[in-house]
mmCIF file of the N, C-alpha and C atoms, coordinates in Angstrom:
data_MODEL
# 
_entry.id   MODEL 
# 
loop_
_atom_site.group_PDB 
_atom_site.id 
_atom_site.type_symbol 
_atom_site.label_atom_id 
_atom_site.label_alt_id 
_atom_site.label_comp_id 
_atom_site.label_asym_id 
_atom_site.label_entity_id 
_atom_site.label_seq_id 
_atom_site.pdbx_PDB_ins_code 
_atom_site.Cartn_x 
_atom_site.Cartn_y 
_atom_site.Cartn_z 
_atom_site.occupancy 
_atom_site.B_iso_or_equiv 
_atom_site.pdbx_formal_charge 
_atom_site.auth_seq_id 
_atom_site.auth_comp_id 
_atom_site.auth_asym_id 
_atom_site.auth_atom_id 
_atom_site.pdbx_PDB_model_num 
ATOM 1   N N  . UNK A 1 1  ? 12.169 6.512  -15.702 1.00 0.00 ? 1  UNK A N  1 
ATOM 2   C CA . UNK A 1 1  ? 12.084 5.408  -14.778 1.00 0.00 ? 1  UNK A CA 1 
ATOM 3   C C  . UNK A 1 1  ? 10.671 4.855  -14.820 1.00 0.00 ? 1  UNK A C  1 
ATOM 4   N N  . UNK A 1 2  ? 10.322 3.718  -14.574 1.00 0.00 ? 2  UNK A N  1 
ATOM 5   C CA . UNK A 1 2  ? 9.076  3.058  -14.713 1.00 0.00 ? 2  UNK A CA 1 
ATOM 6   C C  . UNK A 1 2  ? 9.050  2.466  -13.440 1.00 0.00 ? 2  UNK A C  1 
ATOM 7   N N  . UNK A 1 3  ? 7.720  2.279  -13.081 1.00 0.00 ? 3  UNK A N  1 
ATOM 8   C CA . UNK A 1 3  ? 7.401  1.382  -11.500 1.00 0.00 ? 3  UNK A CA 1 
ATOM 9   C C  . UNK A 1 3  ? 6.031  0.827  -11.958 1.00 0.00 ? 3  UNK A C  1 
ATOM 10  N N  . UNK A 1 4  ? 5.906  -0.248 -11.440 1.00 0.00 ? 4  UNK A N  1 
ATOM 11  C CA . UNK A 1 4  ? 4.826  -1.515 -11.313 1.00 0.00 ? 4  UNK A CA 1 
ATOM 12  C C  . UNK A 1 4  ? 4.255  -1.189 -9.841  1.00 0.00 ? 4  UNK A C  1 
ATOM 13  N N  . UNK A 1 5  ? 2.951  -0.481 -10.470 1.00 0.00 ? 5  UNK A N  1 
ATOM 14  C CA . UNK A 1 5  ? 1.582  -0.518 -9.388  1.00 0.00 ? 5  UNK A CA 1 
ATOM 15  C C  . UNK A 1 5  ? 0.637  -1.333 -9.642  1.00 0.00 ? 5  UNK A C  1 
ATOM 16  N N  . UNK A 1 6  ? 0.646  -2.248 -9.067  1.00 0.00 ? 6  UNK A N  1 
ATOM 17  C CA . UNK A 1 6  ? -0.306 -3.053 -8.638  1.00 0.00 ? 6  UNK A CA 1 
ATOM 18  C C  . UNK A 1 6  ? -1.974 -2.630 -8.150  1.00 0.00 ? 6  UNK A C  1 
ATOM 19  N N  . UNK A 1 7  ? -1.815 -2.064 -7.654  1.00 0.00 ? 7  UNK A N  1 
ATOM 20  C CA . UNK A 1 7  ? -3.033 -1.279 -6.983  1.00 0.00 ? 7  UNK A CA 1 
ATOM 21  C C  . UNK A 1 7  ? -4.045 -0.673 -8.345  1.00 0.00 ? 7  UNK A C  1 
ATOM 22  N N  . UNK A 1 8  ? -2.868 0.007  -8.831  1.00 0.00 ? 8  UNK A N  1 
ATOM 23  C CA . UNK A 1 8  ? -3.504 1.170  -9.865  1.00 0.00 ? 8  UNK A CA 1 
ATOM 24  C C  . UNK A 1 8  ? -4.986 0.664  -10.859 1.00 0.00 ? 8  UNK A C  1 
ATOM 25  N N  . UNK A 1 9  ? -6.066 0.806  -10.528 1.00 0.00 ? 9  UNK A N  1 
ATOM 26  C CA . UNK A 1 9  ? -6.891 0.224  -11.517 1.00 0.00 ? 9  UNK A CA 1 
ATOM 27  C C  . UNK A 1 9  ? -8.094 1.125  -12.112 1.00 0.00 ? 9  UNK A C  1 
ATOM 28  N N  . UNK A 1 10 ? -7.821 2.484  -11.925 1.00 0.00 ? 10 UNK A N  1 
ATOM 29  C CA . UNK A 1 10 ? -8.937 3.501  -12.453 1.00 0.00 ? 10 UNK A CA 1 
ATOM 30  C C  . UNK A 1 10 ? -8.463 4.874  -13.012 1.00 0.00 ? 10 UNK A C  1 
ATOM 31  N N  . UNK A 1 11 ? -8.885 5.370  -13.747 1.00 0.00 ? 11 UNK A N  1 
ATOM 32  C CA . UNK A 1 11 ? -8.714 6.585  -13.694 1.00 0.00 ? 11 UNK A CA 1 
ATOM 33  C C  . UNK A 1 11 ? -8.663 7.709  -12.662 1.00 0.00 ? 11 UNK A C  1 
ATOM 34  N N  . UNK A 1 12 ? -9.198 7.333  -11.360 1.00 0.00 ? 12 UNK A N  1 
ATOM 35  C CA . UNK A 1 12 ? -8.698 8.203  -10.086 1.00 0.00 ? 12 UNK A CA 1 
ATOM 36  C C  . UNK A 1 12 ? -7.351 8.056  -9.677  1.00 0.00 ? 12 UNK A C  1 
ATOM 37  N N  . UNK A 1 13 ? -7.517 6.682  -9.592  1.00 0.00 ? 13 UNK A N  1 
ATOM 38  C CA . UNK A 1 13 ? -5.712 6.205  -9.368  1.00 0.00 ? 13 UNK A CA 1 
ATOM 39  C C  . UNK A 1 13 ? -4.963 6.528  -9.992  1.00 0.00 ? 13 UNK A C  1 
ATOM 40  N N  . UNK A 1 14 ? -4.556 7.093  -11.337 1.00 0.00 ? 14 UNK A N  1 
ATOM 41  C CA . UNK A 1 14 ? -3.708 7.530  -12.092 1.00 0.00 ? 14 UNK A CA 1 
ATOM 42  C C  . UNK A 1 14 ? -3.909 9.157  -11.677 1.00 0.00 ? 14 UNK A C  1 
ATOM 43  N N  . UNK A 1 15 ? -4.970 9.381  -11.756 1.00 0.00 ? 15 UNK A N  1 
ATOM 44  C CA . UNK A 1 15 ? -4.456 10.867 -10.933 1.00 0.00 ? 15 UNK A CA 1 
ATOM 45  C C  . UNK A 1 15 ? -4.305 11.138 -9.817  1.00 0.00 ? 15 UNK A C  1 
ATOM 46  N N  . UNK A 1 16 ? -4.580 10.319 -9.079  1.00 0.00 ? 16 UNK A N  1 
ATOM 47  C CA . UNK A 1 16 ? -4.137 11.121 -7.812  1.00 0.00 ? 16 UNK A CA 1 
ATOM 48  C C  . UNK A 1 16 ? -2.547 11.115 -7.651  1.00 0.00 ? 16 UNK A C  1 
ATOM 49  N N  . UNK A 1 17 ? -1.685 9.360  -8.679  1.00 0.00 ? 17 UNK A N  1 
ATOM 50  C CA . UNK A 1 17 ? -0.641 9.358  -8.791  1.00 0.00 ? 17 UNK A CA 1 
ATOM 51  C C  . UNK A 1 17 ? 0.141  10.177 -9.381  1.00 0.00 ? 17 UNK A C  1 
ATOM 52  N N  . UNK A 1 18 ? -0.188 10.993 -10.107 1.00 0.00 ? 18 UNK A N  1 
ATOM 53  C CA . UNK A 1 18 ? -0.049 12.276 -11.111 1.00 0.00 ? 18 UNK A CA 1 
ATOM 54  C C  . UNK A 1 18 ? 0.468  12.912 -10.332 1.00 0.00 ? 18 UNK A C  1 
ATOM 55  N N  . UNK A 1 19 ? -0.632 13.431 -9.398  1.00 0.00 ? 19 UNK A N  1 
ATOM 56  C CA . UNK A 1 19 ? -0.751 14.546 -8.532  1.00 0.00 ? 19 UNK A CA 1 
ATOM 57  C C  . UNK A 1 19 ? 0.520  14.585 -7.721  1.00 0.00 ? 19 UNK A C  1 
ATOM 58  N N  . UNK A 1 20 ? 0.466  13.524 -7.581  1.00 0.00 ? 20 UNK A N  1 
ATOM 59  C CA . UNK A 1 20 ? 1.671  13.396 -6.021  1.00 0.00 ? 20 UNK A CA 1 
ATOM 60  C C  . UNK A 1 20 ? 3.230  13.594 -6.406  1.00 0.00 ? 20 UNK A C  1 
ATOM 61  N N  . UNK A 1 21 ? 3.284  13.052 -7.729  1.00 0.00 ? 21 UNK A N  1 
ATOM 62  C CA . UNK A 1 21 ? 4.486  13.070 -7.859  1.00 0.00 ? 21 UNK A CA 1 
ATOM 63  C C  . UNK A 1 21 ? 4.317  14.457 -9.113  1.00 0.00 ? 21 UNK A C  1 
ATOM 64  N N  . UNK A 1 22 ? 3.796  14.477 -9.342  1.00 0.00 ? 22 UNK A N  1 
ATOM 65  C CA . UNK A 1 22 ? 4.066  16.249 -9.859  1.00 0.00 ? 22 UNK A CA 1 
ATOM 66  C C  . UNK A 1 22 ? 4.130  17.682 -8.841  1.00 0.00 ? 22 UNK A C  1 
ATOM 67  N N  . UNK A 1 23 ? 3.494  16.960 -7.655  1.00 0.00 ? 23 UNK A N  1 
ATOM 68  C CA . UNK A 1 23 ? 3.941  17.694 -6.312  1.00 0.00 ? 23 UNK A CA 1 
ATOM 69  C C  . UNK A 1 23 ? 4.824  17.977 -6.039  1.00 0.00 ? 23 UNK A C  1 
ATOM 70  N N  . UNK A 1 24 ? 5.836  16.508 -5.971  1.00 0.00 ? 24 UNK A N  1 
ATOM 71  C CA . UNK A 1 24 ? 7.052  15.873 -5.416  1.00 0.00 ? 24 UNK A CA 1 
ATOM 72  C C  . UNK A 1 24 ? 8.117  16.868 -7.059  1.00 0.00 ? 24 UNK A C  1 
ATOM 73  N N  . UNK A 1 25 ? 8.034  16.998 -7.921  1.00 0.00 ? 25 UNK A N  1 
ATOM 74  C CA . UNK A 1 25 ? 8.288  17.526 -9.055  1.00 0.00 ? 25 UNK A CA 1 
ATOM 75  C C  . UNK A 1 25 ? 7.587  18.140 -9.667  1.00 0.00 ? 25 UNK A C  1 
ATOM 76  N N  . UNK A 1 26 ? 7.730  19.417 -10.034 1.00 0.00 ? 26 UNK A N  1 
ATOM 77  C CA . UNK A 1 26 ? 6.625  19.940 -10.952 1.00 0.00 ? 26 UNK A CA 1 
ATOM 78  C C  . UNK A 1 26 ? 7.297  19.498 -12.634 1.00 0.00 ? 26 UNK A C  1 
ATOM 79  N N  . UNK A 1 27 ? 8.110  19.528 -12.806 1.00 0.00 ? 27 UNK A N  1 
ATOM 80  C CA . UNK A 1 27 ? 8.445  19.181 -14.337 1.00 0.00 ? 27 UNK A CA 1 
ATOM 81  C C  . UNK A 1 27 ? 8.368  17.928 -14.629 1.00 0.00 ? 27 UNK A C  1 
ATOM 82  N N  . UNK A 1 28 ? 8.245  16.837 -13.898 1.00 0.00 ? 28 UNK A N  1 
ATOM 83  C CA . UNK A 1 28 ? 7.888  16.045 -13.945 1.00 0.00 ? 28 UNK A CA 1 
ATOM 84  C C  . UNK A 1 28 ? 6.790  15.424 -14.820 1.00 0.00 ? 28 UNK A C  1 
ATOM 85  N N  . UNK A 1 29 ? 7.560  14.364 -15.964 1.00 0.00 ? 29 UNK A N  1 
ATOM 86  C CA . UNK A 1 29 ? 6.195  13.654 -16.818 1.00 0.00 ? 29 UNK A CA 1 
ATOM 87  C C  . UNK A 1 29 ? 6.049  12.167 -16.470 1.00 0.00 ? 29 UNK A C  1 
ATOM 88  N N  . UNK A 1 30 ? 4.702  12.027 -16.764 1.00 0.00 ? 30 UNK A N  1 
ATOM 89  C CA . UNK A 1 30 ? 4.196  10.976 -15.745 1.00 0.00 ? 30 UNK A CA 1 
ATOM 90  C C  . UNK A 1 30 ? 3.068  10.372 -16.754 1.00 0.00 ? 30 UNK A C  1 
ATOM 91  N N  . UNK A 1 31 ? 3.537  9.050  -17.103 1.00 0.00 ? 31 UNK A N  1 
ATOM 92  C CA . UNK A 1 31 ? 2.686  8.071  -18.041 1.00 0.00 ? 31 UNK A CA 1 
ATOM 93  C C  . UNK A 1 31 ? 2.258  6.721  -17.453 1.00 0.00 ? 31 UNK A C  1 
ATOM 94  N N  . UNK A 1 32 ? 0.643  6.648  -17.375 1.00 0.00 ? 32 UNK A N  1 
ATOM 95  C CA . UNK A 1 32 ? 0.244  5.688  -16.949 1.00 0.00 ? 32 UNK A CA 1 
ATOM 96  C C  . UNK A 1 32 ? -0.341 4.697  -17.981 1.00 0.00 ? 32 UNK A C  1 
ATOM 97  N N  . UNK A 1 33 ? -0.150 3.442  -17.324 1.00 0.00 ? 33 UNK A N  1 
ATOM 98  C CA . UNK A 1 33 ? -0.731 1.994  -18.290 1.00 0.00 ? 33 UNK A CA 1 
ATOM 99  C C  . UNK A 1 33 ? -1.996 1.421  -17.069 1.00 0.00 ? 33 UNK A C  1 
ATOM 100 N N  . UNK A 1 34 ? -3.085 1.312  -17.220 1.00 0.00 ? 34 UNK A N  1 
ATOM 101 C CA . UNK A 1 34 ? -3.545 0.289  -16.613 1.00 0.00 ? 34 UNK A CA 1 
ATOM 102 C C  . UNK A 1 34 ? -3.957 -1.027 -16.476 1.00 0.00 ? 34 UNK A C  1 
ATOM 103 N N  . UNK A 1 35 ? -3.332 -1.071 -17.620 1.00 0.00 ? 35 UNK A N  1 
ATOM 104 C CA . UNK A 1 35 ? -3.415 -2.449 -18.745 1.00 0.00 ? 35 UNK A CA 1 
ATOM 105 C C  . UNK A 1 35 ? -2.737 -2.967 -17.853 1.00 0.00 ? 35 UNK A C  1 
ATOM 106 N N  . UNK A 1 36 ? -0.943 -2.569 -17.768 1.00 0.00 ? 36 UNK A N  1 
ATOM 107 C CA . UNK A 1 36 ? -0.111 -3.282 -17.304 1.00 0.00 ? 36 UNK A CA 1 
ATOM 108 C C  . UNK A 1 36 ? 0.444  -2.788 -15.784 1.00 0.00 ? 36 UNK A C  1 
ATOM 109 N N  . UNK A 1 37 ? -0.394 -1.987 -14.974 1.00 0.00 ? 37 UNK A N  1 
ATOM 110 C CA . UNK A 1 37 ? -0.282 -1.258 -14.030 1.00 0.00 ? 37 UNK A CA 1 
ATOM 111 C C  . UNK A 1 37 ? 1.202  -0.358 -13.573 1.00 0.00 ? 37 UNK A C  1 
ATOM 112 N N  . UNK A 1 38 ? 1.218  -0.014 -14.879 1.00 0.00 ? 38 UNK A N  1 
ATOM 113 C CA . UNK A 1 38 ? 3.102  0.670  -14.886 1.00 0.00 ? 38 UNK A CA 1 
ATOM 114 C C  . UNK A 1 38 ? 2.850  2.103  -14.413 1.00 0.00 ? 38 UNK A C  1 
ATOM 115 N N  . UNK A 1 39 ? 4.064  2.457  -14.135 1.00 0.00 ? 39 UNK A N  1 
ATOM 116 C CA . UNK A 1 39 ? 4.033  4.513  -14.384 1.00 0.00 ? 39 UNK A CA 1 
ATOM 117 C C  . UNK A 1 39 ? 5.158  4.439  -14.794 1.00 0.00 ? 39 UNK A C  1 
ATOM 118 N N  . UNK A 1 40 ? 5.066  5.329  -15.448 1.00 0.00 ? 40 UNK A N  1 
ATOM 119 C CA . UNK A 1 40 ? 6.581  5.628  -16.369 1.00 0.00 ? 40 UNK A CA 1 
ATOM 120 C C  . UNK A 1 40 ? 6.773  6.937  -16.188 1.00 0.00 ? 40 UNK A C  1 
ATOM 121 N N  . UNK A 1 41 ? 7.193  7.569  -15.868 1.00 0.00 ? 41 UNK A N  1 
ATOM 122 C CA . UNK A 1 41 ? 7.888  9.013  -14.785 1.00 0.00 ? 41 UNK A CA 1 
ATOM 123 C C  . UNK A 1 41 ? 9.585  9.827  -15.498 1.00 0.00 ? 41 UNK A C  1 
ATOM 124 N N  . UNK A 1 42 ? 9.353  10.510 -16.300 1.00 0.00 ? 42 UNK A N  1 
ATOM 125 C CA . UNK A 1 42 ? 10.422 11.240 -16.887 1.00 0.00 ? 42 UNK A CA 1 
ATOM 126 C C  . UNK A 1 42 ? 10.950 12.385 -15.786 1.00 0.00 ? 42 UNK A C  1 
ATOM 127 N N  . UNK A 1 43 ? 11.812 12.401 -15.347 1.00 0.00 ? 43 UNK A N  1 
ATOM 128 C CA . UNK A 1 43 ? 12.317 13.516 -13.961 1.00 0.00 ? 43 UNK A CA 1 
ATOM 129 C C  . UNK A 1 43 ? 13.617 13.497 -13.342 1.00 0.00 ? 43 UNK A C  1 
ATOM 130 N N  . UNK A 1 44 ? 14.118 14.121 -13.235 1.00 0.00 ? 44 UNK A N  1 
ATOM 131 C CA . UNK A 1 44 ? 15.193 14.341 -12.249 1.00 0.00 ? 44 UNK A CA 1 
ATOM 132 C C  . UNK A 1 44 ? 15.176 14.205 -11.438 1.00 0.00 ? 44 UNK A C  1 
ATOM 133 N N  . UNK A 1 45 ? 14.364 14.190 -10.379 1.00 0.00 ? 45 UNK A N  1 
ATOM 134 C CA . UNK A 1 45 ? 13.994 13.441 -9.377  1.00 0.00 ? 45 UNK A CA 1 
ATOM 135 C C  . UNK A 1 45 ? 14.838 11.687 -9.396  1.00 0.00 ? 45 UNK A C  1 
ATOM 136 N N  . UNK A 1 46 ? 14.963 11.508 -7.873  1.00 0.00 ? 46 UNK A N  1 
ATOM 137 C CA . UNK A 1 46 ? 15.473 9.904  -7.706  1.00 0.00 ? 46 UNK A CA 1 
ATOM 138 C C  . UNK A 1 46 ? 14.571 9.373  -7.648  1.00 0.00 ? 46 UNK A C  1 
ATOM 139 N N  . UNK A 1 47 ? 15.154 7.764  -8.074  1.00 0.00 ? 47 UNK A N  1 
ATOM 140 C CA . UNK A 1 47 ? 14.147 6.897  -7.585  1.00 0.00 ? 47 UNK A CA 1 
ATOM 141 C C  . UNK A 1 47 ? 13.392 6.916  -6.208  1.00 0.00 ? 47 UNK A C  1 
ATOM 142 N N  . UNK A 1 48 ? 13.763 6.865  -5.121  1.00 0.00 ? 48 UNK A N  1 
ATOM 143 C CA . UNK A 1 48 ? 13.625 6.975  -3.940  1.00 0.00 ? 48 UNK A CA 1 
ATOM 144 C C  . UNK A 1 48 ? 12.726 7.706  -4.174  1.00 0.00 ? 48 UNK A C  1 
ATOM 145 N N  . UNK A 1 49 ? 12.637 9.135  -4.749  1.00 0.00 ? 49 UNK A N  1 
ATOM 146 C CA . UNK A 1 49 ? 12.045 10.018 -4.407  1.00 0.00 ? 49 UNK A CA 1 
ATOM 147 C C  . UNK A 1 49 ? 10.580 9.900  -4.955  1.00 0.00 ? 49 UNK A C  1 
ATOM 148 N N  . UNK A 1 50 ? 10.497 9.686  -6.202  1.00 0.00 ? 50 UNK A N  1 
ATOM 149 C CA . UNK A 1 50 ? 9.903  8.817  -7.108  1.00 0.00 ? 50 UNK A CA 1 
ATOM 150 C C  . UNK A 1 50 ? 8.896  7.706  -6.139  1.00 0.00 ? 50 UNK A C  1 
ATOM 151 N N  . UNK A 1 51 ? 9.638  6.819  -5.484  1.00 0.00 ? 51 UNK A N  1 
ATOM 152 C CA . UNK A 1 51 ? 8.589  5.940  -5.136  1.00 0.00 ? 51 UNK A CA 1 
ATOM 153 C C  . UNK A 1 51 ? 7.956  6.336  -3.748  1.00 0.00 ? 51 UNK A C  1 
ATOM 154 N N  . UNK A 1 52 ? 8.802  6.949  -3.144  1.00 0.00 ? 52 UNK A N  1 
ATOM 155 C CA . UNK A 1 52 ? 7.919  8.102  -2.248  1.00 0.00 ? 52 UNK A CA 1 
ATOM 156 C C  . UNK A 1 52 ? 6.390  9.021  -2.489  1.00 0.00 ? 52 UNK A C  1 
ATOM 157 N N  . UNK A 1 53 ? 6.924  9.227  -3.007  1.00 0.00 ? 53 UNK A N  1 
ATOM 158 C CA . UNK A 1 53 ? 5.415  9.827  -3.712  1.00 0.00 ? 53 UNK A CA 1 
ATOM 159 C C  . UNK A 1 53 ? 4.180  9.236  -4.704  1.00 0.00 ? 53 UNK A C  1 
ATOM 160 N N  . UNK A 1 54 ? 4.905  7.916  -4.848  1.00 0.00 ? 54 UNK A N  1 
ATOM 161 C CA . UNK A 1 54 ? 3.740  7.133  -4.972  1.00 0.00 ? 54 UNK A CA 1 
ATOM 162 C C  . UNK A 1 54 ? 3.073  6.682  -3.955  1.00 0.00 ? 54 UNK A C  1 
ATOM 163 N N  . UNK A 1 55 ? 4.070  5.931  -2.846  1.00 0.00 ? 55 UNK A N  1 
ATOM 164 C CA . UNK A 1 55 ? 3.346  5.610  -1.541  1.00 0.00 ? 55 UNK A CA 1 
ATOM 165 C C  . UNK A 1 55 ? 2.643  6.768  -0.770  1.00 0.00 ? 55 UNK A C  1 
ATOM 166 N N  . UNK A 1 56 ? 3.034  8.212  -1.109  1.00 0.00 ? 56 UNK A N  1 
ATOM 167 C CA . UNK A 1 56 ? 2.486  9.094  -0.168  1.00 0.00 ? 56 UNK A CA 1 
ATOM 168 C C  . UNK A 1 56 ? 0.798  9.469  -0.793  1.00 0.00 ? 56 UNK A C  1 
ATOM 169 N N  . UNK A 1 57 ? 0.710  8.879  -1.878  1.00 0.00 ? 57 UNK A N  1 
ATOM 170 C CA . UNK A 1 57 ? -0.392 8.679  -3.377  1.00 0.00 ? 57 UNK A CA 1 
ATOM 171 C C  . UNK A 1 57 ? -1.647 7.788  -2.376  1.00 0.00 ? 57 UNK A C  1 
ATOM 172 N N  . UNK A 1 58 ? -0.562 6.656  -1.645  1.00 0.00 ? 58 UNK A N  1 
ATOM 173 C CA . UNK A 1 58 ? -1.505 5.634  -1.448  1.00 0.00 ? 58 UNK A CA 1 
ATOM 174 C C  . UNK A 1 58 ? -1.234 3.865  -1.970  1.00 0.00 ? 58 UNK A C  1 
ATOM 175 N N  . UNK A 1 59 ? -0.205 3.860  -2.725  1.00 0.00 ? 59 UNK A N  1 
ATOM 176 C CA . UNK A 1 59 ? 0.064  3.006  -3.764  1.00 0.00 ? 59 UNK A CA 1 
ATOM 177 C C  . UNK A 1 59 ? 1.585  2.156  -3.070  1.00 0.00 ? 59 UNK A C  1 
ATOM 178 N N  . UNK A 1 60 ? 1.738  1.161  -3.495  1.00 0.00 ? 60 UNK A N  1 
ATOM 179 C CA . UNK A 1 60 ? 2.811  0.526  -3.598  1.00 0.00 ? 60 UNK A CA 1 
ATOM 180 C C  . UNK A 1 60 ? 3.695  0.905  -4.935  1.00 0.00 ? 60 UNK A C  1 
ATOM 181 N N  . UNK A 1 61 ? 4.394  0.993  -5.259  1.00 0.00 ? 61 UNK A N  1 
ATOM 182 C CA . UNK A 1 61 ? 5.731  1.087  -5.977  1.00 0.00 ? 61 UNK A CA 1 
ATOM 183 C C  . UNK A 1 61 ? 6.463  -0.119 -5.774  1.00 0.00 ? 61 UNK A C  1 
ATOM 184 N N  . UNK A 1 62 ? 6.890  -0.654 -7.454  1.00 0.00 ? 62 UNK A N  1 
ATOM 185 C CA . UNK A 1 62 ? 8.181  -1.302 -7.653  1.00 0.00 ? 62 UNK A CA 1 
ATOM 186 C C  . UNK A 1 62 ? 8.888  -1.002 -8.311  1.00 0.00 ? 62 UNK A C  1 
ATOM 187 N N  . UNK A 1 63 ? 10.075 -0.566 -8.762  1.00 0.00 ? 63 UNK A N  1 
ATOM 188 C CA . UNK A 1 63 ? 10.830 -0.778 -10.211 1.00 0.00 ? 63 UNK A CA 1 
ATOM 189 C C  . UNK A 1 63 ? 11.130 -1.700 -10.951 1.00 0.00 ? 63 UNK A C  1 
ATOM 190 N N  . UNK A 1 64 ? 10.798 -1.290 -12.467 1.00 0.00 ? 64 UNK A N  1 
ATOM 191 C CA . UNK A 1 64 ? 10.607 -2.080 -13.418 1.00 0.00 ? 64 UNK A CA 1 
ATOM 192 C C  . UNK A 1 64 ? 11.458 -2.348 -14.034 1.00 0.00 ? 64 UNK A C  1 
# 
């Protein structure tokens, strides 16, 4: 699944987004762009759940 963060513009921001949703999932893989402010998130985890833990990050979430 992929989501459009807007926010995302540093290398802190990609980890702390890491963080949260590897929290939210530990098997969870998690690819960031800041080019195009994407995350791209490989998991079993739902969406819902997914964009939860971006906002709990700090971040807005969209799907892409």
């Amino acid at each position: 699944m992929k989501f459009h963060v807007p926010e995302m513009s540093c290398g802190h921001c990609t980890a702390t987004i890491t963080k949260s949703v590897t929290a939210a999932d530990p098997s969870a893989e998690v690819k960031t762009d800041l080019e195009t402010h994407t995350v791209e998130i490989t998991t079993q985890a739902s969406h819902a759940e997914m964009v939860k833990a971006i906002k709990a990050a700090g971040y807005d979430a969209a799907p892409v």
